[in-house]
C-alpha positions in Angstrom: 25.5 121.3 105.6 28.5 119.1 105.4 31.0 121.5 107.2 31.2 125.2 108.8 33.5 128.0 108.4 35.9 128.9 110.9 35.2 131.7 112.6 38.4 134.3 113.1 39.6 133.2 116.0 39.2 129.6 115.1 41.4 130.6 111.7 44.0 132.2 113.9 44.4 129.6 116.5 44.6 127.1 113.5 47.0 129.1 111.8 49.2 129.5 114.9 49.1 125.9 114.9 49.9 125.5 111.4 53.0 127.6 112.1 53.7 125.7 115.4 53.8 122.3 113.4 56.1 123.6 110.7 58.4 124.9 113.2 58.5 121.5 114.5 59.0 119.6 111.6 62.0 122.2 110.6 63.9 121.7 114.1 63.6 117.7 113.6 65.3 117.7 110.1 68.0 120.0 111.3 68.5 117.9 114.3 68.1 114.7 112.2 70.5 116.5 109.9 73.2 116.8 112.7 73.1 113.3 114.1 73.2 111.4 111.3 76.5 110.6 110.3 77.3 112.2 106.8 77.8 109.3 104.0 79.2 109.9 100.7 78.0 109.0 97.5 81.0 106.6 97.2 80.6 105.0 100.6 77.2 104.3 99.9 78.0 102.3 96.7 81.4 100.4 98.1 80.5 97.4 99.3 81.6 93.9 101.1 80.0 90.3 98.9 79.6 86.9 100.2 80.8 86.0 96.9 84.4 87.6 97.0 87.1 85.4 97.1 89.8 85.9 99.2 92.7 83.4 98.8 91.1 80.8 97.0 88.0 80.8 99.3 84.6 83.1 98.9 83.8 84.5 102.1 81.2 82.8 102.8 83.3 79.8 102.4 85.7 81.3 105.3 83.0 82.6 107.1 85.0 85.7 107.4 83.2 88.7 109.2 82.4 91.9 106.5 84.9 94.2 108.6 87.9 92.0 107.9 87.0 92.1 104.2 87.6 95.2 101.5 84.7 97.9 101.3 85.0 98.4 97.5 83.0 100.5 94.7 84.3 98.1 91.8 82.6 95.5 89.9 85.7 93.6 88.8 88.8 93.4 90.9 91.8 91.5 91.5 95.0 91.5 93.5 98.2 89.7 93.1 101.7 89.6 94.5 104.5 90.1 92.1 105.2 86.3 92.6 101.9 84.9 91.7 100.2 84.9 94.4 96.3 85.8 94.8 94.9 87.8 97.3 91.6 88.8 96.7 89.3 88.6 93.5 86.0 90.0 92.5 84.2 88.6 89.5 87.5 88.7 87.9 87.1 86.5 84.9 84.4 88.0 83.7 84.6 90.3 80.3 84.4 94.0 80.7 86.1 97.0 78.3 89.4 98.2 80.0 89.4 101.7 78.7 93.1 103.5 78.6 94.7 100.4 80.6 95.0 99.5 77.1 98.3 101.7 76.9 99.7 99.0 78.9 99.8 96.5 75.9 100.7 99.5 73.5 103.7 100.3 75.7 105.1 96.6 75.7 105.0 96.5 71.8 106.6 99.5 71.3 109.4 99.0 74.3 110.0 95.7 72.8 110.1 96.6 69.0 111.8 100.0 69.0 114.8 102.0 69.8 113.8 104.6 72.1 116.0 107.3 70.2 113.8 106.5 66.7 111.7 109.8 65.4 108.2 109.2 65.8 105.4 111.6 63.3 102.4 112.8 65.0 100.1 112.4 61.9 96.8 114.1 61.4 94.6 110.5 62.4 96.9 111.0 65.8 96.4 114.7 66.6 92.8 114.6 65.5 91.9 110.7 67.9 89.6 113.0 70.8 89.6 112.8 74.5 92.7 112.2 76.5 96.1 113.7 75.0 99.0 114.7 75.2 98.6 118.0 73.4 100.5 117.0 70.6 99.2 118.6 67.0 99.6 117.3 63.5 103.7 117.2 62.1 105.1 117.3 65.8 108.2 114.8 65.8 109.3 113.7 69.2 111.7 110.6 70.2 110.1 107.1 71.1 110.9 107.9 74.7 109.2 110.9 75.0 106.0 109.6 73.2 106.2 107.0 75.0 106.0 109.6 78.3 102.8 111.0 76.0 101.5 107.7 76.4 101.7 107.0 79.7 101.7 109.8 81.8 98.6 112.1 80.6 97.1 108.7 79.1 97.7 110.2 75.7 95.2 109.1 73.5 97.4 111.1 70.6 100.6 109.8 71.4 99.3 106.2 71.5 98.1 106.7 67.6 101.4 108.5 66.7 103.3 105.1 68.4 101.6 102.8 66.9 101.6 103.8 63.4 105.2 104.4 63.6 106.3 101.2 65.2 103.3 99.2 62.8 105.3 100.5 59.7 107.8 97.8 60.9 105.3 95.4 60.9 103.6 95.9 57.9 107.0 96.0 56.2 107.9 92.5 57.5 104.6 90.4 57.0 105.0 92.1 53.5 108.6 90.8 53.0 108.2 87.6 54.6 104.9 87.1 52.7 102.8 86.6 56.1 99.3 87.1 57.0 98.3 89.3 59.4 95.4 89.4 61.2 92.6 91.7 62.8 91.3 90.7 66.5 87.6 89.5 64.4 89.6 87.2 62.5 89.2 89.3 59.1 92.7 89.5 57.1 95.0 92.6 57.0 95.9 93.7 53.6 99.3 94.6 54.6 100.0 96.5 50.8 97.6 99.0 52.6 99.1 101.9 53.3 97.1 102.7 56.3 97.6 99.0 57.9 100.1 100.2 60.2 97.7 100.7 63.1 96.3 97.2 62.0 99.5 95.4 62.1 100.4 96.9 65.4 97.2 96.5 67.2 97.6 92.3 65.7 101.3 92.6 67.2 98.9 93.6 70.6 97.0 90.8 70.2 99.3 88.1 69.6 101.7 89.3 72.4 98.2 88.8 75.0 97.8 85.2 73.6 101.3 84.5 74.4 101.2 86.0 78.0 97.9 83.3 78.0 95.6 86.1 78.3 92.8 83.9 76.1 89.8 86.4 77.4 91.1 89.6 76.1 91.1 91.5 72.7 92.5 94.4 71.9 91.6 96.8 68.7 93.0 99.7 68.8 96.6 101.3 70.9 94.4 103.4 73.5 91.1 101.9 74.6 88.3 103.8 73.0 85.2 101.9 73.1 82.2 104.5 71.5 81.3 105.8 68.3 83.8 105.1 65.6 85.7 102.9 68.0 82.7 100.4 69.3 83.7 96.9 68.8 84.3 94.3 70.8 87.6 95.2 73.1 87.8 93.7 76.3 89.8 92.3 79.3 89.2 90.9 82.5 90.7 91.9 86.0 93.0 88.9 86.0 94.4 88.7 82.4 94.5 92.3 83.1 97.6 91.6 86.1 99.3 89.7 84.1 99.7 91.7 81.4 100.9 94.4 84.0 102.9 92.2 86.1 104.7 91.5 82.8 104.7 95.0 81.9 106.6 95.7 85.3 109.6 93.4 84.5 110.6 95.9 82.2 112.8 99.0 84.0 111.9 101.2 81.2 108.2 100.6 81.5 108.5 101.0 85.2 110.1 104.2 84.6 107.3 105.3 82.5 104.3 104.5 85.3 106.5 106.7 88.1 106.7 110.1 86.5 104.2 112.5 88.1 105.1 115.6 86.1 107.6 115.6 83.1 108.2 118.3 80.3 109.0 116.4 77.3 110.7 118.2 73.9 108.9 118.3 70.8 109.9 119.6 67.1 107.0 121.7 66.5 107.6 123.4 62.5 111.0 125.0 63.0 111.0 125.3 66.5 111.7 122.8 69.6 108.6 123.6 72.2 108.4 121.9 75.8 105.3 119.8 76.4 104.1 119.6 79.9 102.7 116.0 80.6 101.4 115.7 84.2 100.3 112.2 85.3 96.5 110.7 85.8 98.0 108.6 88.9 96.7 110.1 91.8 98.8 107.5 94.3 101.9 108.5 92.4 103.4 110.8 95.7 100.1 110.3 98.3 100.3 107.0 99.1 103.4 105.0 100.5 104.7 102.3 98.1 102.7 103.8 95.2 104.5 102.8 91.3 101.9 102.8 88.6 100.9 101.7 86.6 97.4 103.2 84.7 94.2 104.7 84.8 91.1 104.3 82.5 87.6 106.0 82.0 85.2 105.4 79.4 81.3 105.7 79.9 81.6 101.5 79.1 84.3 100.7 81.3 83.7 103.2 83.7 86.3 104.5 86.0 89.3 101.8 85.9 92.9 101.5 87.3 95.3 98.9 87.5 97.4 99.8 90.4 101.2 98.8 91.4 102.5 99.1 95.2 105.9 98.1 96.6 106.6 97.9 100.1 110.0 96.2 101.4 110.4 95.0 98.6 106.7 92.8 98.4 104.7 94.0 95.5 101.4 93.8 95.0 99.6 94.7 91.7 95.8 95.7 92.1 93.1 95.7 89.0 89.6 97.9 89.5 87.3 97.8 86.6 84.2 99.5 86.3 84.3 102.0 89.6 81.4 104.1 91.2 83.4 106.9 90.7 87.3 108.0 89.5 87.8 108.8 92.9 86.5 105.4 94.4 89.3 103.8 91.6 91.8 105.0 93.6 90.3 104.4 96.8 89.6 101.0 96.6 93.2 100.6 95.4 94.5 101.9 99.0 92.0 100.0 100.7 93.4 96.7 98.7 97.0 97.5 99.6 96.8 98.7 102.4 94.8 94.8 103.5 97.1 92.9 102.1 100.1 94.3 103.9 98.2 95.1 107.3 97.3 91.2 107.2 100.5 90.0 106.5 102.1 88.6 110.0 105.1 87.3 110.9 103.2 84.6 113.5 105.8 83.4 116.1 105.8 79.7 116.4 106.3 79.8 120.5 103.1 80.5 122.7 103.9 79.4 126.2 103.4 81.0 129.1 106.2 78.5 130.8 110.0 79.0 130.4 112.9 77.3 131.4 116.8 78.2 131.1 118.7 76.2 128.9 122.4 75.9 128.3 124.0 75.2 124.8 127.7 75.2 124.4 128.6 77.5 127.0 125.8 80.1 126.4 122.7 79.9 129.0 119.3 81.5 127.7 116.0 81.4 128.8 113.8 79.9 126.3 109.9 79.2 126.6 108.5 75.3 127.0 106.8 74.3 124.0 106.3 70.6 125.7 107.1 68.1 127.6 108.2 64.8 126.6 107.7 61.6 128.1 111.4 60.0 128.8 110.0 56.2 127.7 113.2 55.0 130.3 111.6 56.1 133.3 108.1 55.6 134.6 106.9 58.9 135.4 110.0 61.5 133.8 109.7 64.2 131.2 112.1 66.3 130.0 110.7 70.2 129.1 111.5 71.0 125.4 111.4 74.0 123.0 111.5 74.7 119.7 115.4 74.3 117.6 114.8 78.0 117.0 113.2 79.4 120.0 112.6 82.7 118.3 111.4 81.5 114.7 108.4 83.3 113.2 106.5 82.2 109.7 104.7 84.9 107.3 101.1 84.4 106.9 98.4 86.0 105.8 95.5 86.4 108.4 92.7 86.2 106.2 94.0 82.6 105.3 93.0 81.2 108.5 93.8 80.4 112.4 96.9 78.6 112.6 96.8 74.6 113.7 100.0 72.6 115.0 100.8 68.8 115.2 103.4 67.3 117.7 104.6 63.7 117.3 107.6 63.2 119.8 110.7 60.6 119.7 111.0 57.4 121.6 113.4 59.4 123.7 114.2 56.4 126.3 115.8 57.2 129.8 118.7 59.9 129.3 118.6 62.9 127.1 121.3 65.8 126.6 120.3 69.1 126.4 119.4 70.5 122.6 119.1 66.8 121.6 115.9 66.4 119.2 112.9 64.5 121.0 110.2 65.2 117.9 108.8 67.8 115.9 106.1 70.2 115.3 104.1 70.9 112.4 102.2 74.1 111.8 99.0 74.5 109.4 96.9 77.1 108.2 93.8 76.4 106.2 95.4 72.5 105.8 98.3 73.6 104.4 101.9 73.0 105.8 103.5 76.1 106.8 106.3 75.7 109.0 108.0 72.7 110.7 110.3 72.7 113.6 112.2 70.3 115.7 111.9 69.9 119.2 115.0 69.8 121.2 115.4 68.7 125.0 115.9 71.9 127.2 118.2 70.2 130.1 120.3 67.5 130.8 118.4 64.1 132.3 120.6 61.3 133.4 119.2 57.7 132.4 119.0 55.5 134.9 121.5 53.8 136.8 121.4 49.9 136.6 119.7 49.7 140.1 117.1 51.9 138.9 116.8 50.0 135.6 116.4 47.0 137.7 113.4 48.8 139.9 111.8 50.3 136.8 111.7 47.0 134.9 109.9 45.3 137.7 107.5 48.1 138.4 106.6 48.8 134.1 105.7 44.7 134.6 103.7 45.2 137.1 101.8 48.5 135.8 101.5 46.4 132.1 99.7 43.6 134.2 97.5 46.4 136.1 96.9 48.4 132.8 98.9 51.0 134.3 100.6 53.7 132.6 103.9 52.8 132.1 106.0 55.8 131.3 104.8 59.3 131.6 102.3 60.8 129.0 103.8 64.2 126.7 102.1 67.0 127.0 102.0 69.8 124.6 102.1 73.3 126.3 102.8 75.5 122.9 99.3 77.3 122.0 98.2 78.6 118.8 96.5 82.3 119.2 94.0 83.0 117.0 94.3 85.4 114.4 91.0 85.6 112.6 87.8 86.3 114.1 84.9 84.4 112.1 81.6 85.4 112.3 
């Protein structure tokens, strides 16, 4: 017989056991369950790459540890400085749909090409364009302005048709009159006797103003950044053609106007009645986060969650592009986690690091300033003179991520008497090879030269120590130290 039953008690023992175990396994989870430290879906997906540049360098070319890096839930990313200057990038010249970022573009043709008092006609095509809107219905007329605010603030998918048909009647009328050809992104012609070319003309206006910012990755086909159904084609962008369209965008004080309105009510002729539209913005760092000033949000299933993002802080901007997020919340929050690194790691890195100080007294005033070196007086045999920097106090800006700072002395052929803040060199500062600062070195004290008794003595004993192989003035010493900033891994 391959196996016996269990007797009763057997069976009840077993199942005590049974319930013993369960018990068990229940207290673990819920222990387990308390320990463990709760991660969220978006902290799970953000992540740190080896391949992520960080001015100019990957990070693996820095060697930078993952801590002092962005955590980020974006596949495409890129942050600039107003003036230029590049921060951090994530595969940002590659091609990906930019969803409602779009409006950007659509709001730099219409600023540029139109009075902001002109009527604008929501048409049916407008009213009837799905997803995000502005609540505007068919025969609504509203000013350039406020469509405009349609546009930008609820990400208006409506008002974006309405402005560019309106503003592409201009166009279409012009290339008409002037006999010119207008184009579609694909290359195909626009027949501009069309009627309905409006849209075309001013989506080709789109495109030609990208090409002329020297955006030569990006197309554009249509005023608001649909990608699916009827709208599929072959828009796209990347994170860095995307910043300068923005940082372009921002020049304007009218387009800037339009990214910093959280909550507007905007008047609209509605049949024979004005009504008051209520347009509240998409820009969750509009109010919440310090510096916050645009400039638009995107989300298509394609592009996934996008923003490009504008922060100003004492007057340094910084403009930050996220393209296909984990998650419309992780948009925003690798936004502040960009900002908020680039200005945490910008330092004002004094020049001076000596533990040594020495008073010194310049036209009257006495101060105590710190040693930076000391320099060999080449008149004597074995005098220095302490020196510090021409601007004890001076500081340069840099940002830590660049690099540990490195410094260079050379020092002047000084000879035997030196006044106090006379030059006797200079100092150069580096980070990552590159010149940062430079400072002169200036003489702390007063040192009398020698008198011709002592030149006498000193010329017979430098003889003497040249036919030794001596020595024969003392050697300058740098005391000024260069504290790291960076830890590398």
């Amino acid at each position: 017989m391959p196996f016996k039953l269990f007797d009763a008690q057997r069976a009840s023992s077993a199942k005590r056991a049974c319930c013993a175990l369960r018990a068990f396994a229940c207290a673990l989870l819920i222990s387990c369950a308390c320990t463990l430290p709760f991660v969220s879906v978006t902290e799970a997906h953000a992540d740190v790459r080896k391949s992520d540049i960080i001015y100019g360098k990957t990070m693996e070319e820095r060697g930078i540890k993952a801590a002092s890096s962005p955590n980020l839930g974006s596949e495409f990313v890129y942050v600039c400085g107003a003036d230029g200057t590049e921060y951090f990038a994530r595969s940002c010249d590659e091609p990906t749909q930019i969803a409602s970022i779009t409006k950007v573009m659509t709001a730099i043709i219409a600023l540029e090409n139109a009075e902001m008092d002109r009527e604008v006609t929501v048409s049916q095509n407008a009213a009837t364009v799905g997803e995000s809107s502005a609540n505007l219905q068919a025969g609504d007329v509203l000013t350039m302005g406020n469509a405009l605010k349609g546009l930008m603030v609820p990400s208006g998918n409506d008002a974006a048709i309405a402005i560019a048909e309106c503003v592409g009647e201009d166009f279409q009328k012009q290339a008409r009159e002037s006999a010119s050809a207008l184009h579609r992104a694909d290359g195909s012609a626009i027949d501009y006797d069309d009627p309905a070319c409006a849209l075309d003309a001013f989506v080709a206006k789109m495109n030609e103003k990208a090409a002329e910012l020297g955006c030569t990755n990006t197309v554009f086909e249509n005023p608001h950044g649909l990608d699916g159904s009827q709208f599929a084609g072959n828009l796209h962008s990347t994170a860095r053609e995307v910043s300068k369209i923005c940082a372009y965008a921002m020049e304007n004080d009218a387009f800037r106007e339009l990214c910093d309105i959280p909550r507007i009510d905007i008047p609209v002729k509605r049949g024979d009645e004005t009504v008051m539209v209520t347009l509240e913005t998409t820009d969750l760092l509009l109010g919440s986060f310090e510096g916050a000033c645009g400039i638009k949000t995107g989300n298509t299933d394609l592009a996934g969650p996008c923003f490009a993002g504008a922060c100003n802080r004492d007057g340094q901007e910084l403009y930050a592009i996220v393209l296909k997020s984990v998650s419309e919340e992780q948009r925003f929050i690798d936004c502040e986690t960009l900002f908020t690194w680039v200005y945490d790691n910008q330092i004002d890195y004094p020049l001076a690091h000596s533990d040594q100080s020495a008073s010194m007294t310049l036209d009257g005033q006495t101060q105590e300033v710190p040693v930076v070196a000391d320099v060999a007086l080449t008149g004597w045999v074995d005098k220095t003179v302490p020196a510090t920097f021409a601007d004890p106090d001076a500081t340069v800006s840099v940002f830590a991520p660049d690099g540990n700072v490195s410094q260079e002395f050379t020092f002047d052929d000084v000879g035997g008497g030196v006044s106090a803040g006379q030059k006797v060199g200079e100092a150069t500062f580096y980070q990552d090879n590159e010149q940062i600062a430079k400072m002169d070195l200036v003489a702390c004290e007063d040192v009398a030269g020698p008198n011709p008794l002592e030149a006498i003595g000193i010329w017979w004993d430098k003889a003497m120590r040249t036919f030794s192989g001596e020595p024969t003035s003392a050697r300058s010493v740098i005391i000024n130290d260069t504290p790291l900033i960076l830890e590398k891994s």
